[in-house]
N, C-alpha and C positions, 0 to 999 in steps of 0.2 A: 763713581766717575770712571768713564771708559780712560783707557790709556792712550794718548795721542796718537800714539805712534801708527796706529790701526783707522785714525779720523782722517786720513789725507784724501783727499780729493784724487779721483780718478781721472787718465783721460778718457775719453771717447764714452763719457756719464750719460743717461738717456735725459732727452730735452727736457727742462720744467717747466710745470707749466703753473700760473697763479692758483693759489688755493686760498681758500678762508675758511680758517678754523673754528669754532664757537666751543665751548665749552661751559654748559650750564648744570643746572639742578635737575633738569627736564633733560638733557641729553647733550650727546658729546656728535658732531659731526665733523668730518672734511669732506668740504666740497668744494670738487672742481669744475673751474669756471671754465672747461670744455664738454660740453653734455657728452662727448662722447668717450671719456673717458670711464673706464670701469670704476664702483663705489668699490667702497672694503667691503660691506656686508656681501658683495656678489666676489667678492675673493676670498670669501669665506673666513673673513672677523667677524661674524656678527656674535661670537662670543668674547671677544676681547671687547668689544664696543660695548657692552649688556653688560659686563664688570666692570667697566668705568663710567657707563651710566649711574650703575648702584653705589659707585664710591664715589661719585663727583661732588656731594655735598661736604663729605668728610675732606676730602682733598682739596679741592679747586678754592683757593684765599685761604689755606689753614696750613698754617705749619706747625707740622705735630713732630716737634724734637724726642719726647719721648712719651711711656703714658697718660703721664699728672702735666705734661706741659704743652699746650695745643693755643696757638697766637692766631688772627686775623691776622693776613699780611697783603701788599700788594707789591709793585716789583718798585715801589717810590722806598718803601721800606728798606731794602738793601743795596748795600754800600758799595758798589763795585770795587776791588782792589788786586785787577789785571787780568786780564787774559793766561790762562796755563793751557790752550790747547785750541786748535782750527781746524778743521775739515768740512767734510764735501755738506753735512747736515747745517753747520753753524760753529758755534763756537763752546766754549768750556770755561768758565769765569770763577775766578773766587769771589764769593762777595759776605761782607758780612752784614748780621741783622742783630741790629742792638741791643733791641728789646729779648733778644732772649739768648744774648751776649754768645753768638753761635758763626762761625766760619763755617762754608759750605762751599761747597763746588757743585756750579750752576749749569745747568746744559743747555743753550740756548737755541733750539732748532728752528731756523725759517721757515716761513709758511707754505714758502714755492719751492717743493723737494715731490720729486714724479713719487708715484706709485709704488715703484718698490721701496721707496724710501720709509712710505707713508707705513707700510704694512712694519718694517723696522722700528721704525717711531712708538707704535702701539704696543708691540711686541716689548720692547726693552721696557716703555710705561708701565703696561702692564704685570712684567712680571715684576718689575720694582716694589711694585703697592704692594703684592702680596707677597712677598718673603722678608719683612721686617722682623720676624720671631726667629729667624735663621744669625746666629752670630756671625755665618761667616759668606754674608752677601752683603755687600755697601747697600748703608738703610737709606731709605725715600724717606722725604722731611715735607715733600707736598709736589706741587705743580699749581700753575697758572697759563693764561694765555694773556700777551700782551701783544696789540695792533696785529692780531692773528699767529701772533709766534709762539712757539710751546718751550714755556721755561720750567724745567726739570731741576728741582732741590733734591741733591745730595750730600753724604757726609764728605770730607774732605776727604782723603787720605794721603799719605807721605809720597808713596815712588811708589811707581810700578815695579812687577819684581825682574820686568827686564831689564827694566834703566839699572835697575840696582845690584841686580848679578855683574851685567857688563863693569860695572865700575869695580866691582871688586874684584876679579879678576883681569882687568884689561887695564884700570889704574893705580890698584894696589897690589896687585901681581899678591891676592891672597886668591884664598875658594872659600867657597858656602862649609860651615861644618856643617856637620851632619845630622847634628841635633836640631839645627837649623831647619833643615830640607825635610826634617821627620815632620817638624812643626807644619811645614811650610802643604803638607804631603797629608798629614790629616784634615787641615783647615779646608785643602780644594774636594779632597775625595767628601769631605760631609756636606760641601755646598753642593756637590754634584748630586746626592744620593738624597738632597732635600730638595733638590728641582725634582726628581723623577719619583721620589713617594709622594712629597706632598703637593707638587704642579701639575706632574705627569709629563715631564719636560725634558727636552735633551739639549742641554747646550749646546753643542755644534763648533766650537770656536775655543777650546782650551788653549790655551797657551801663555807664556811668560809676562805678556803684557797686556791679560785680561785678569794677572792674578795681583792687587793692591796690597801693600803694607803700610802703618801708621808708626807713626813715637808710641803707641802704648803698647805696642808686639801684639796687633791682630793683625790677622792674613783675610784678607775679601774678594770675592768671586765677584767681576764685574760684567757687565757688557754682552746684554742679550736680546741684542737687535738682530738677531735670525735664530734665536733658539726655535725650536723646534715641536710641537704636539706630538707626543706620543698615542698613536694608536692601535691597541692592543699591543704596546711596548715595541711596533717598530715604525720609524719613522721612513720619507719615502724620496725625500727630494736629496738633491746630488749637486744642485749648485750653489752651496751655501759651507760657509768655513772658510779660515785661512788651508790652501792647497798645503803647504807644508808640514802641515800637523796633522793630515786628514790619515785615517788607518788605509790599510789596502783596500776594503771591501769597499769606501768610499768613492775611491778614485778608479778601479777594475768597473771597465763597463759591465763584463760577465757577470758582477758580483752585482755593481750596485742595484740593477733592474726588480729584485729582490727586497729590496729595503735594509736598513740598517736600524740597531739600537744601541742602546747605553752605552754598549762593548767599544762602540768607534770613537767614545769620548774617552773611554779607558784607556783606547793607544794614545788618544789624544795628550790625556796625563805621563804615560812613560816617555814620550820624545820629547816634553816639557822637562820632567824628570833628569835625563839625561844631558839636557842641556844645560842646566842650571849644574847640576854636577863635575861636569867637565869644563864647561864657560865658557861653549858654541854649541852650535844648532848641529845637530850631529852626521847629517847629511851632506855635500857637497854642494857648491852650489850647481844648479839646474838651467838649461840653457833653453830646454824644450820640454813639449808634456811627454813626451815621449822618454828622454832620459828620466823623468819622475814614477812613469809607471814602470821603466826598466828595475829601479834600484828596491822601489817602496813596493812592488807589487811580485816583480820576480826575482830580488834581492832579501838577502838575510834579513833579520829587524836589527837596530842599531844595539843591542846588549852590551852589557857592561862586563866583562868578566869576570868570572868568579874569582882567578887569582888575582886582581887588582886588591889593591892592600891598601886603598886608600879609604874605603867602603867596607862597612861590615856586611857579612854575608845576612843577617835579614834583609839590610836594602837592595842588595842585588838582585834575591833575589825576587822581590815586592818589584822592582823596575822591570826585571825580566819577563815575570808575567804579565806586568801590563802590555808587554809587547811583543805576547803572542801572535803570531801570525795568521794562525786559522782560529777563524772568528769565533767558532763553537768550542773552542778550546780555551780562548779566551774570558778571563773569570767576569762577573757584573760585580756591583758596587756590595753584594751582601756575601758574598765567599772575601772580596779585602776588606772590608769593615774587620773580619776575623783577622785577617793577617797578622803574624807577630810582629813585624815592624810598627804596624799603623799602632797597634794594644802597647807596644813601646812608648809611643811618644805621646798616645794619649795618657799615658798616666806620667812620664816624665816630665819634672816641671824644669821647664826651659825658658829662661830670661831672654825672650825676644825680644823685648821692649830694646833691652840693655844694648844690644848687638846690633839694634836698625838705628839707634840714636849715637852709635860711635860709627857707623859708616856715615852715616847723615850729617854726621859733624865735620867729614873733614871732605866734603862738598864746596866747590866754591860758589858763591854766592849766585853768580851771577853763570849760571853749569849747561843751559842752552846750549850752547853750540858743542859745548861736551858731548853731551848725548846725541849732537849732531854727527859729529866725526867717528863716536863707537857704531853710530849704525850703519856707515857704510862701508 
C-alpha cells in the first residue's frame, strides 16, 4: 500500500478521459473511448500487458494470501472498514475478507485516469505480481476489476516511515536508534537490489513514505507507479520521482541527457538516511528550480559528520557514501550489500516488532489531522 501522502491530487492534471477496463483469461485491455488517443502497447507496455495476460487466470477472482491458501473472491466478498488514503488515481481502503480471516489494504483506481496514469497503474500492477518471494516489498494478495475499476489487494501495513519518524521526533521529542535505522537500512537496500537483479528495475521514487512498517517489525518497499526498465543498467527518462530525493545526475540537464542507473536510487536512500536520522528533510526548503539545482547539483551532499557522536562511524560512513556526489564514484547495490554496517545489522537481531508497537501505542486514535499539521 502506497503512502498517502504521495496520492494527492495535482493541480493543472492532464484531462480524463472515459476508459473501460476488461480483464480476462484471454487478455487484459484499456481502452479509450477516444480513438485517438495512443494504446499502452504503442507506448511501449506490450510487455507489461503479455505478463498480466499470462497471470490473469491466476490473479483476476483469486486471492492467494499465501502458498497452500488461494480463495475465489469477488469485491461482494469484502467488507469495507474505511478509507486510509485519496488521491488523484482513487482511493486506499481497508477491507476485510472473512473467509480467509485477512485485513488488507485495497487500492481502488478509477477507470477514467489519462494515459500517464494508465502506464502507472500497470507499472505498480505489475511489479506487485512479481516480487512476492521478496520479504521486503508489500505482497499482492490478487486484483479484480469491478464496473471497469481496477481494485488492487494488498497486505496492510502499520505507518509509513514518514508518518512515523515525524512523530517521534516532532511528538515525542525522541529519534530513531540506531539499530533501528540499521534494520530499517538493510530492509530498503535488499528490496532495491531485488527490483534490479530480479526485475531489472530502478525504483525511481526512494524516500520516507514509500518505505512501510507493521506490528510484526517488517520494513516494505512500496509504490512503483514510475519505476523504471533498466536497459543495459541505465535508465533514460528524467521526468519521473519525487524532485527532492532525485541525485544530481537526475536533475543537471548536462548530466541527465546521458541516462542514469541504480546509483541515483543510492542517493536516493542517503537523503532518505539522513532524514530519518536527524528528523527533517536535510535541505532547505526550495522556492524555485533553480535554487534546487544551485544546492543539490553545485552544493556539497548533505553528510553527516564524522564527529557527530550521536552515530557510529560505520553508519556514517554507509550514509556518506550513498551521497557521493560524482556518479562513478558512487558505489551500486553489490560493493553496500558488503558494507560493515549493512553485515552489522543483518546479523544483529533487533526487536523491531517491540519498538514500532510502543510508538504505535501511544498514537491517538483518532491521529489524522496529526499527520496533517507534522506535514506542513
Amino acid at each position: 500500500m502506497a503512502d498517502m501522502d504521495d496520492f494527492d491530487a495535482q493541480e493543472g492534471a492532464p484531462r480524463r478521459q472515459g476508459l473501460k477496463l476488461t480483464f480476462s483469461s484471454e487478455n487484459l485491455d484499456i481502452v479509450n473511448s477516444s480513438p485517438k488517443s495512443a494504446s499502452l502497447a504503442s507506448m511501449g507496455h506490450q510487455t507489461q500487458i503479455e505478463r498480466l495476460r499470462n497471470q490473469s487466470l491466476e490473479n483476476t477472482g483469486k486471492l492467494k494470501i499465501s502458498a497452500d491458501r488461494v480463495y475465489d473472491f469477488t469485491a461482494e466478498d469484502l467488507i469495507d472498514q474505511g478509507e486510509i488514503g485519496r488521491g488523484a488515481y482513487g482511493t486506499v481502503n481497508k477491507m476485510y475478507h472473512e473467509r480467509s480471516n485477512t485485513v488488507m489494504a485495497i487500492k481502488r483506481i478509477r477507470s477514467t485516469v489519462d494515459e500517464k496514469e494508465q502506464k502507472q497503474l500497470l507499472m505498480d500492477l505489475d511489479v506487485v505480481m512479481r516480487s512476492n518471494e521478496c520479504p521486503y516489498i508489500v505482497k499482492f494478495y490478487g486484483a479484480l476489476f469491478k464496473e471497469g475499476d481496477c481494485w488492487i489487494c494488498m497486505e496492510l501495513m502499520a505507518i509509513s516511515l514518514d508518518k512515523f519518524y515525524k512523530f517521534v521526533y516532532k511528538i515525542l521529542n525522541e529519534r530513531l536508534p540506531e539499530d533501528i535505522l540499521g534494520k530499517i537500512t538493510v530492509a530498503t537496500l535488499k528490496a532495491l537490489f531485488y527490483l534490479k537483479d530480479k526485475l531489472k528495475i530502478i525504483h525511481r521514487d526512494v524516500k520516507p513514505s514509500n518505505i512501510l512498517l507493521d506490528t510484526q517489525g517488517n520494513i516494505k518497499l512500496c509504490d512503483f507507479g514510475i519505476s523504471g526498465q533498466l536497459v543495459d543498467s541505465i535508465a533514460k527518462t528524467r521526468d519521473a520521482g519525487c524532485r527532492p530525493y532525485m541525485a544530481p545526475e537526475r536533475i543537471d540537464p548536462r548530466a541527465s541527457s546521458r541516462g542514469y542507473d541504480i546509483r541515483s536510487d543510492v542517493w536516493s536512500l542517503g537523503i532518505t538516511l539522513v532524514e530519518i536520522a536527524n528528523g527533517k528533510f536535510p535541505y532547505p526548503k526550495w522556492n524555485s528550480v533553480f535554487d534546487q539545482l544551485t544546492q543539490v547539483v553545485q552544493g556539497e551532499p548533505p553528510v553527516i559528520r564524522e564527529d557527530d557522536g550521536r552515530f557510529s562511524p560505520e553508519f556514517i560512513m554507509f550514509v556518506n557514501y550513498c551521497l557521493t556526489k560524482e556518479t562513478e564514484s558512487r558505489p551500486k547495490y553489490n560493493k553496500l550489500l558488503k558494507h560493515p554496517f549493512i553485515r552489522k545489522y543483518e546479523e544483529t537481531d533487533v526487536n523491531v516488532a517491540s519498538y514500532v508497537n510502543e510508538i504505535l501505542s501511544q498514537l491517538p486514535v483518532d491521529h489524522s489531522q496529526l499527520f496533517d499539521s507534522l506535514s506542513s
